[in-house]
OpenMM code with the backbone's topology and positions (N, CA, C; nanometers):
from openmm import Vec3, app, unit

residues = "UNK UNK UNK UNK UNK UNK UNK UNK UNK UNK UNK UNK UNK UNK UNK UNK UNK UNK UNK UNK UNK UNK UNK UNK UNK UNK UNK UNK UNK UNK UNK UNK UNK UNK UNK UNK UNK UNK UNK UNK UNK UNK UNK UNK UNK UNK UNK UNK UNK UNK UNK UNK UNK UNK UNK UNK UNK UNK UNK UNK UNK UNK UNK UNK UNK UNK UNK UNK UNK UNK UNK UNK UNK UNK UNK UNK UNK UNK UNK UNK UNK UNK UNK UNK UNK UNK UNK UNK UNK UNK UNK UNK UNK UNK UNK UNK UNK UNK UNK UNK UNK UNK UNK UNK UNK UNK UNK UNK UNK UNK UNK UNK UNK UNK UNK UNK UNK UNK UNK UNK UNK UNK UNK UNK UNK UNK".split()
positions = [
    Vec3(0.0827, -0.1196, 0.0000),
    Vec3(0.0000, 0.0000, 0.0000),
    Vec3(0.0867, 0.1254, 0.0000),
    Vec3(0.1956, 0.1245, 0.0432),
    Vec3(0.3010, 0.1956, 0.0679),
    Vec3(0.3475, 0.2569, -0.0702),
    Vec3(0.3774, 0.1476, -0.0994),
    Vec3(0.4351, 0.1580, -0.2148),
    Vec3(0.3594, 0.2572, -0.3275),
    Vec3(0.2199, 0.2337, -0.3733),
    Vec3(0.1030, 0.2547, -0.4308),
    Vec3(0.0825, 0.3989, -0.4047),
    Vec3(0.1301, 0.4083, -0.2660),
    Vec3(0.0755, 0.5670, -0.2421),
    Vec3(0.2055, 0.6716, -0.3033),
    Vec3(0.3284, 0.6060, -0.2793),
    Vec3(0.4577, 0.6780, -0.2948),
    Vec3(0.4607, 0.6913, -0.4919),
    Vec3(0.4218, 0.5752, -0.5299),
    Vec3(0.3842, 0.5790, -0.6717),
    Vec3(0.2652, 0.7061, -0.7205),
    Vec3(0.1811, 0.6990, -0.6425),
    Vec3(0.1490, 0.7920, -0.7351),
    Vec3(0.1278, 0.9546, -0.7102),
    Vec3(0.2153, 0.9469, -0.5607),
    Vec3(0.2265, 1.1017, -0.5225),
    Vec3(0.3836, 1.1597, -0.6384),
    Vec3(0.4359, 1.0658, -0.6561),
    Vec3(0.5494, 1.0991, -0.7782),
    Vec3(0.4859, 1.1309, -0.8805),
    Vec3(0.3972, 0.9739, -0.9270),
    Vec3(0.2989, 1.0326, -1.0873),
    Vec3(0.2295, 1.2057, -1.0861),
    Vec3(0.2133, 1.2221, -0.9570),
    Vec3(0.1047, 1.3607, -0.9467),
    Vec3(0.2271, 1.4715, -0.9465),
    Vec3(0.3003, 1.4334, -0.8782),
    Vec3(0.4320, 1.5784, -0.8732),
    Vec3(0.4608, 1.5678, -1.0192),
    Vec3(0.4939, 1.4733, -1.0827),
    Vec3(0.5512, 1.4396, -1.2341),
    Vec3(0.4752, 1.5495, -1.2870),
    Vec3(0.3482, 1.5003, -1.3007),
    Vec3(0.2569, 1.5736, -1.4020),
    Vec3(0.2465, 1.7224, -1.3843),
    Vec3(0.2146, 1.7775, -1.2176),
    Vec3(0.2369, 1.8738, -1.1977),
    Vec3(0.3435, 1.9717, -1.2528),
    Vec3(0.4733, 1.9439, -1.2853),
    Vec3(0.5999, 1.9360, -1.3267),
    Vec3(0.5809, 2.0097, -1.4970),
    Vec3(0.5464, 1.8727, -1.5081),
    Vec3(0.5641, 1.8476, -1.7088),
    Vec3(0.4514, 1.9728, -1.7568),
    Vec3(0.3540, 2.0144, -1.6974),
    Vec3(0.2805, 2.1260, -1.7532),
    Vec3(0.3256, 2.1979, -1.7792),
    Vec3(0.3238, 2.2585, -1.9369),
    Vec3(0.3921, 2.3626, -1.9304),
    Vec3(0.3057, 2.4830, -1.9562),
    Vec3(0.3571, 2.5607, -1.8717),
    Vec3(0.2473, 2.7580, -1.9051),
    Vec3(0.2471, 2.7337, -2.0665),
    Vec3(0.1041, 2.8224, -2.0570),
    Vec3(0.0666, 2.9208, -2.1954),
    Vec3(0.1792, 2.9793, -2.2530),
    Vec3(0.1856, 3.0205, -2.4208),
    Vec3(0.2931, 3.1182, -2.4156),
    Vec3(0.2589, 3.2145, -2.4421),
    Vec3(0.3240, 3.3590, -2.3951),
    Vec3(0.3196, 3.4870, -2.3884),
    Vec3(0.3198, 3.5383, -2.5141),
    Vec3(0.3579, 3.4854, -2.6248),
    Vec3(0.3318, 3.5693, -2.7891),
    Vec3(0.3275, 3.4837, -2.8678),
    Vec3(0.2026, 3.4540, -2.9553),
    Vec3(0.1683, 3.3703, -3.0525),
    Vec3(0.2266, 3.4298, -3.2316),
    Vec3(0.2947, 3.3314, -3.2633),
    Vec3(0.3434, 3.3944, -3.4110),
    Vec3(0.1566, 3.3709, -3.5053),
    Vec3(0.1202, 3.4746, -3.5471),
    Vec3(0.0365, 3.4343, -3.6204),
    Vec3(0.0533, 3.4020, -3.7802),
    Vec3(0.1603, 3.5152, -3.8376),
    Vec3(0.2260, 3.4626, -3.9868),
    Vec3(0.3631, 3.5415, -3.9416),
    Vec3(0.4414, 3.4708, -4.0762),
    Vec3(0.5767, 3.5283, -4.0541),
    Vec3(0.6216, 3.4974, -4.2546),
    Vec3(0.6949, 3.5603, -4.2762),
    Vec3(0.7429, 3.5688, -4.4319),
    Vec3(0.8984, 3.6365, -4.4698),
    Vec3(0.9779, 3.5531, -4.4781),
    Vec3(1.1448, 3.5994, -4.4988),
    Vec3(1.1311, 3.5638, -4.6727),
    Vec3(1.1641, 3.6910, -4.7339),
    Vec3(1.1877, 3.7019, -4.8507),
    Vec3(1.3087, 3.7088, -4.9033),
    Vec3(1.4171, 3.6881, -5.0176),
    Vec3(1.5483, 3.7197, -5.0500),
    Vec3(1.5734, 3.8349, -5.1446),
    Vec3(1.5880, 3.9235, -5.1363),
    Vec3(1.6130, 4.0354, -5.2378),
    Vec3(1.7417, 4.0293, -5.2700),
    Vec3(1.7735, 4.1030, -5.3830),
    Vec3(1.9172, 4.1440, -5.4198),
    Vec3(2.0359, 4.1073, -5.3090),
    Vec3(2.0010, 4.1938, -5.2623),
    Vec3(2.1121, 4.2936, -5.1531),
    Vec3(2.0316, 4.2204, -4.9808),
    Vec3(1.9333, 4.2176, -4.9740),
    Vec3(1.8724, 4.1678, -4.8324),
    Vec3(1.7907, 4.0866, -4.8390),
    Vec3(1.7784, 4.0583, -4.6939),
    Vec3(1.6435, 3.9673, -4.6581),
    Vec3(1.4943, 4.0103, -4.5995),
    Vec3(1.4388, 4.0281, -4.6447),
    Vec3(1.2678, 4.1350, -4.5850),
    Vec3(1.1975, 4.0415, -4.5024),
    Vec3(1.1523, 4.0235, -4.3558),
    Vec3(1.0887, 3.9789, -4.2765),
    Vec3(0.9392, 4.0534, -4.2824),
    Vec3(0.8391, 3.9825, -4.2577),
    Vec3(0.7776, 4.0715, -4.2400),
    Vec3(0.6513, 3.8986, -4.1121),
    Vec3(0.5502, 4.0203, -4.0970),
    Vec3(0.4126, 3.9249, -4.0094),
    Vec3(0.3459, 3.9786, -3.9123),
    Vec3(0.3085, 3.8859, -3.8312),
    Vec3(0.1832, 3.9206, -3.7581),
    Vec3(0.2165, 3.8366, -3.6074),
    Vec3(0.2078, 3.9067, -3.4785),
    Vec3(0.1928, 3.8331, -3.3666),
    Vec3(0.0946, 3.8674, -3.2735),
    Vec3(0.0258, 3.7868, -3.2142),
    Vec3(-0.0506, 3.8000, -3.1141),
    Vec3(0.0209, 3.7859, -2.9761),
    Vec3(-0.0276, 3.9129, -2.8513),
    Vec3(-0.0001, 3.8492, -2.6982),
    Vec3(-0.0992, 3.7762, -2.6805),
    Vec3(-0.1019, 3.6517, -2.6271),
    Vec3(-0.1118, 3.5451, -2.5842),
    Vec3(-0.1200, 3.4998, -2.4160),
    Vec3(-0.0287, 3.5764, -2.3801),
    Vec3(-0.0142, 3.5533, -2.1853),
    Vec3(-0.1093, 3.6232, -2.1101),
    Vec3(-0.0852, 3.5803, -2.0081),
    Vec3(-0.2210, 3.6109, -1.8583),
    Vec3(-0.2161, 3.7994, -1.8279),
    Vec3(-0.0374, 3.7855, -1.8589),
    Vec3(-0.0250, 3.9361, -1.8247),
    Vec3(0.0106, 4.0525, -1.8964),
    Vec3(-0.0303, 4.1493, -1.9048),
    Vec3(0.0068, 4.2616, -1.9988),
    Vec3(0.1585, 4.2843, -2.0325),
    Vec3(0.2077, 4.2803, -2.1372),
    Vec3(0.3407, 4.3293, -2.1806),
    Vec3(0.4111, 4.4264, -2.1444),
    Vec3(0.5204, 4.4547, -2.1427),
    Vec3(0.5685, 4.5810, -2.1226),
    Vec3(0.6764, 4.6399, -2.2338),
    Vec3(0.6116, 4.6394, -2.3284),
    Vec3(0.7126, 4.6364, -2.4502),
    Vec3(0.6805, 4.5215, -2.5134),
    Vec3(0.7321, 4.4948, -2.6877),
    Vec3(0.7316, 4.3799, -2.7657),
    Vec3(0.8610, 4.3946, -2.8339),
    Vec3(0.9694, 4.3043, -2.8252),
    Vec3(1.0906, 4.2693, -2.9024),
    Vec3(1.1173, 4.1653, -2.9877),
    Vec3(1.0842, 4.1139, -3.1310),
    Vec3(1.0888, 4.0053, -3.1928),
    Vec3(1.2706, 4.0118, -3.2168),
    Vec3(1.2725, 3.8417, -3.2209),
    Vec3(1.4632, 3.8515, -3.2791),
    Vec3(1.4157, 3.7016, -3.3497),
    Vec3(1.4779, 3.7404, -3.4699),
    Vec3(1.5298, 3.6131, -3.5564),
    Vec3(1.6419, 3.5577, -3.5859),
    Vec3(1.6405, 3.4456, -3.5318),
    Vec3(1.7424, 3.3928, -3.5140),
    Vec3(1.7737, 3.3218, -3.6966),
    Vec3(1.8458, 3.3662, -3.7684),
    Vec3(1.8970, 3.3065, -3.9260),
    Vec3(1.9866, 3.1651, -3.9101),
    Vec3(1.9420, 3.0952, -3.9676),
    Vec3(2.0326, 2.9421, -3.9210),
    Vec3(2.0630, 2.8906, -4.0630),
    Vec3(2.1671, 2.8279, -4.0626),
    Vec3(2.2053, 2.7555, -4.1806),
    Vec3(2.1651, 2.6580, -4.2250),
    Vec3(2.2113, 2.5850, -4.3083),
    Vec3(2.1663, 2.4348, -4.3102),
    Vec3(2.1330, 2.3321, -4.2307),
    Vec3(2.2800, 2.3662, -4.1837),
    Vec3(2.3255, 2.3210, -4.0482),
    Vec3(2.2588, 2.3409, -3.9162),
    Vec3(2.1865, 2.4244, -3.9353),
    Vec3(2.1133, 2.4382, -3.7784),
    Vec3(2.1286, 2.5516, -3.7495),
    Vec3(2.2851, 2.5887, -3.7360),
    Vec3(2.3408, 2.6847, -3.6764),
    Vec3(2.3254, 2.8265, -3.6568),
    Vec3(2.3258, 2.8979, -3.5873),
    Vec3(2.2661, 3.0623, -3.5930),
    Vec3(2.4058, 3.1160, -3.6697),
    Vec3(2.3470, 3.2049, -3.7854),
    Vec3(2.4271, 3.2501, -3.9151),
    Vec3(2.4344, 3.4276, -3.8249),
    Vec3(2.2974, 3.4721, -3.7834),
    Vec3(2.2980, 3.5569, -3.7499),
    Vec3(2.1696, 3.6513, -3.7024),
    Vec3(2.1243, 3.7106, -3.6386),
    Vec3(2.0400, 3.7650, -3.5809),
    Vec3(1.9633, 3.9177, -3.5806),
    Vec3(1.8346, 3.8862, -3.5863),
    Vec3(1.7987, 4.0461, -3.6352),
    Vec3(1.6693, 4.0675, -3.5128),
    Vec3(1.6594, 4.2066, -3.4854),
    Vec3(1.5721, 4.2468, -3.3744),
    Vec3(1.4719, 4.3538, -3.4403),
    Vec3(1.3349, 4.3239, -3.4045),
    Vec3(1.1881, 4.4332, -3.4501),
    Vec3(1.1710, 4.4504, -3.2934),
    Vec3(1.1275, 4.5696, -3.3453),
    Vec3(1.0563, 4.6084, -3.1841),
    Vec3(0.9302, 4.6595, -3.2331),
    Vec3(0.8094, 4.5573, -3.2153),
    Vec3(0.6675, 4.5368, -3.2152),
    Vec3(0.6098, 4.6788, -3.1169),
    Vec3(0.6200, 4.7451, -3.0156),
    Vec3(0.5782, 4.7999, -2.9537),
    Vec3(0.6344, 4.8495, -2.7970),
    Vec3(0.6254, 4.9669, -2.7756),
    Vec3(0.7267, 4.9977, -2.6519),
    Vec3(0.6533, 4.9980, -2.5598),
    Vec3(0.5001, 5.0164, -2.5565),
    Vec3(0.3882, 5.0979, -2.4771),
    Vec3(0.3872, 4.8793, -2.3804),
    Vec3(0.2801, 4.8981, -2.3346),
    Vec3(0.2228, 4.8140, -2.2765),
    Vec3(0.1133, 4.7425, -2.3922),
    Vec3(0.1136, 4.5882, -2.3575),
    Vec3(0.0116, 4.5425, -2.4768),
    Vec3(-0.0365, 4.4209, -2.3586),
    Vec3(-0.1781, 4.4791, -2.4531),
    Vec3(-0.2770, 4.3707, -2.3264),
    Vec3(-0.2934, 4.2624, -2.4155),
    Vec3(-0.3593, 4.1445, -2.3852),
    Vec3(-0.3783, 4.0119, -2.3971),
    Vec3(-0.4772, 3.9971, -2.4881),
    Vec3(-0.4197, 3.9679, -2.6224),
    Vec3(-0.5286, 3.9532, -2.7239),
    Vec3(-0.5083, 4.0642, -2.8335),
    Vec3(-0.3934, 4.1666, -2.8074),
    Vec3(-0.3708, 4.2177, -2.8920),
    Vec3(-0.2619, 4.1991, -2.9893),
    Vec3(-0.2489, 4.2455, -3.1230),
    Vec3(-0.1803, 4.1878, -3.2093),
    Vec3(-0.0912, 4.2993, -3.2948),
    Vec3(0.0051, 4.2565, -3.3064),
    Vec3(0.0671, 4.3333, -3.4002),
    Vec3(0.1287, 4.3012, -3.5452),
    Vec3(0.2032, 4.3841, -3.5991),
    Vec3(0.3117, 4.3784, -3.6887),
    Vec3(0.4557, 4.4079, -3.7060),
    Vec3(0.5237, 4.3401, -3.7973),
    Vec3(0.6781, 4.4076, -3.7720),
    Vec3(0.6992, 4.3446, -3.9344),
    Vec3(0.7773, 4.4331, -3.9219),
    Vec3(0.8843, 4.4312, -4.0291),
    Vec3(1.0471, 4.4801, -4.0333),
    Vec3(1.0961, 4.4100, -4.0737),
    Vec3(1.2421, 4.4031, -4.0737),
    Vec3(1.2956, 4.3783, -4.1953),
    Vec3(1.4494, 4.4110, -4.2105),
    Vec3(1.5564, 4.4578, -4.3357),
    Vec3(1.6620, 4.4344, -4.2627),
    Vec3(1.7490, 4.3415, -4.3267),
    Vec3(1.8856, 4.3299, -4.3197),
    Vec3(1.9555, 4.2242, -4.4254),
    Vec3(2.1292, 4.2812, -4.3890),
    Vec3(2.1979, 4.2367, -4.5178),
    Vec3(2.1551, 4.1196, -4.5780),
    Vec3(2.1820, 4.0425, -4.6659),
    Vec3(2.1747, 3.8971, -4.7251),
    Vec3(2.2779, 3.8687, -4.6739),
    Vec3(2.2475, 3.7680, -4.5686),
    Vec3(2.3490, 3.6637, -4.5462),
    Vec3(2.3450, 3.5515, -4.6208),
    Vec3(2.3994, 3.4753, -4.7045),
    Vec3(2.4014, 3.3829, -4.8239),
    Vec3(2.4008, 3.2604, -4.7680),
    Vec3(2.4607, 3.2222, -4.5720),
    Vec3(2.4374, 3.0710, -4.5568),
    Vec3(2.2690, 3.0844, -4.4549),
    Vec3(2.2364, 3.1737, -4.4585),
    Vec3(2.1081, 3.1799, -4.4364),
    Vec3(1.9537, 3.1272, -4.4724),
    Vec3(1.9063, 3.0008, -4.4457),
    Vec3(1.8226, 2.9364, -4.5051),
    Vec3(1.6802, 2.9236, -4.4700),
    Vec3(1.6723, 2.9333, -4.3219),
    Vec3(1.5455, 2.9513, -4.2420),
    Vec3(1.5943, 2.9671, -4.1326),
    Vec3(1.4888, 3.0183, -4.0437),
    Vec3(1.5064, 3.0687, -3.9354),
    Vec3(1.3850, 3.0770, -3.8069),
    Vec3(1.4165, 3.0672, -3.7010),
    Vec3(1.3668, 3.0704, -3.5977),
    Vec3(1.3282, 3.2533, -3.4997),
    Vec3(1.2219, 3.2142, -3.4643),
    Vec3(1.1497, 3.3490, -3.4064),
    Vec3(1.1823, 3.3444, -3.2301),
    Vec3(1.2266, 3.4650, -3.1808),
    Vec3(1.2447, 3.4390, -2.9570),
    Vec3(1.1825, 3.5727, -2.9676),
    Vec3(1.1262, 3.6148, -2.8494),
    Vec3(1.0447, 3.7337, -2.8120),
    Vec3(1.0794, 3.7620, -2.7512),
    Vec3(1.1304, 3.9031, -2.6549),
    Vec3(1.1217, 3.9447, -2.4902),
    Vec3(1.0074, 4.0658, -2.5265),
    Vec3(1.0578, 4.1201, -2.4005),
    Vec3(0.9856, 4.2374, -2.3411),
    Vec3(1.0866, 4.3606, -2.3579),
    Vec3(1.0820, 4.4540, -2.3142),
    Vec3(1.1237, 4.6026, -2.3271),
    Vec3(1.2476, 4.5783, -2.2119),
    Vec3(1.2307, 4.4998, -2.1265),
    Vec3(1.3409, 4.4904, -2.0263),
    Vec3(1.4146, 4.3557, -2.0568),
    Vec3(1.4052, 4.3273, -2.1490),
    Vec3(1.4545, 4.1995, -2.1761),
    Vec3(1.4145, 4.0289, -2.1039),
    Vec3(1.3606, 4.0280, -2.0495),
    Vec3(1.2815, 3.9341, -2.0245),
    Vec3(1.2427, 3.8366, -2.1313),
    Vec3(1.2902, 3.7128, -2.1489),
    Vec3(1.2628, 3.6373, -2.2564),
    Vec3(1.1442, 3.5599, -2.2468),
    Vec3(1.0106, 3.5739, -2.3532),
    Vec3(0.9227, 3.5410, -2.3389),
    Vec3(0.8518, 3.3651, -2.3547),
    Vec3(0.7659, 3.3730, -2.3519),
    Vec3(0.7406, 3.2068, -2.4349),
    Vec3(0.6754, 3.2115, -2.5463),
    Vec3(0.6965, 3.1475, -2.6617),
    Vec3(0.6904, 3.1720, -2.8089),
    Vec3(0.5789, 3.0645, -2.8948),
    Vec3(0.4676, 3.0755, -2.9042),
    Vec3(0.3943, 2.9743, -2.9738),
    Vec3(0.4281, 2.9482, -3.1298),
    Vec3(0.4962, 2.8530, -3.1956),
    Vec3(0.4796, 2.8725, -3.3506),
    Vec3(0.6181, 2.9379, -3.3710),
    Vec3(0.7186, 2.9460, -3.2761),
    Vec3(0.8559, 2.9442, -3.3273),
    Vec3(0.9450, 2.8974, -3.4581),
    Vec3(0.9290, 2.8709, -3.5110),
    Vec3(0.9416, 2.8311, -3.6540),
    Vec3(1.0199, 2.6723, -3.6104),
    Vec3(1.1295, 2.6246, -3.7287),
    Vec3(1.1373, 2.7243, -3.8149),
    Vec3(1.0867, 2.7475, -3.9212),
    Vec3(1.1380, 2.8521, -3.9903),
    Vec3(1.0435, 2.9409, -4.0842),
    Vec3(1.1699, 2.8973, -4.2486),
    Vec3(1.1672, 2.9120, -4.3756),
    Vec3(1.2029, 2.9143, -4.4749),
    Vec3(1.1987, 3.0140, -4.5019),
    Vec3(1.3415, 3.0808, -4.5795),
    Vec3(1.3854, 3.2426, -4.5945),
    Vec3(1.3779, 3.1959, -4.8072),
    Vec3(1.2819, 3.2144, -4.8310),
    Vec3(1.2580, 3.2194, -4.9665),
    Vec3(1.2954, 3.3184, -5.0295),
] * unit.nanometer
topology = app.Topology()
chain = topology.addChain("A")
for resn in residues:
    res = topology.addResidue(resn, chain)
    for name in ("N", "CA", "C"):
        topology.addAtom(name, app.Element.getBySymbol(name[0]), res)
């Protein structure tokens, strides 16, 4: 009986555990284009979390084939405060990096605070 009980006060902490929170900014679209000379980001995110923002900072992380981060670019979605359910846009410009193939989306806040990211890519830099 002992046993039974110790079993499943673990199963219950486990589970308790493995939940993971909501995340704080939902990618709703995202679009990396290749021009000449650069790469054009552009899309759409929703806040998503319990609590109001204090600022919005998108960074894309550019990865190679390989996985690897080639290099990194920062939008700043909004400086003000953003309540829950509201949505924005960004757009971004930077050089062509050439081992640049797709890429991954991280969010913070205005104080840097790194957020939780629904729909993180990755994304294809077409």
């Amino acid at each position: 009986m002992r046993v039974l009980t110790t079993a499943l006060l673990f199963l219950a902490l486990f589970a308790a555990v493995a939940q993971k929170k909501p995340a704080d900014v939902q990618i709703l679209e995202t679009k990396a284009v290749r021009e000449l000379t650069k790469i054009s980001v552009d899309g759409k995110v929703r806040v998503t979390g319990e609590k109001p923002l204090k600022g919005l900072v998108i960074v894309f992380d550019f990865r190679s084939a390989e996985k690897e981060v080639v290099t990194s670019q920062k939008a700043i979605i909004d400086e003000d405060t953003l309540e829950t359910g509201r949505e924005g846009v960004f757009h971004s410009e930077m050089a062509d990096s050439a081992r640049a193939v797709r890429y991954t989306v991280r969010a913070f806040d205005m104080h840097e605070k790194e957020l939780r990211v629904a729909n993180p890519g990755p994304y294809p830099v077409e």
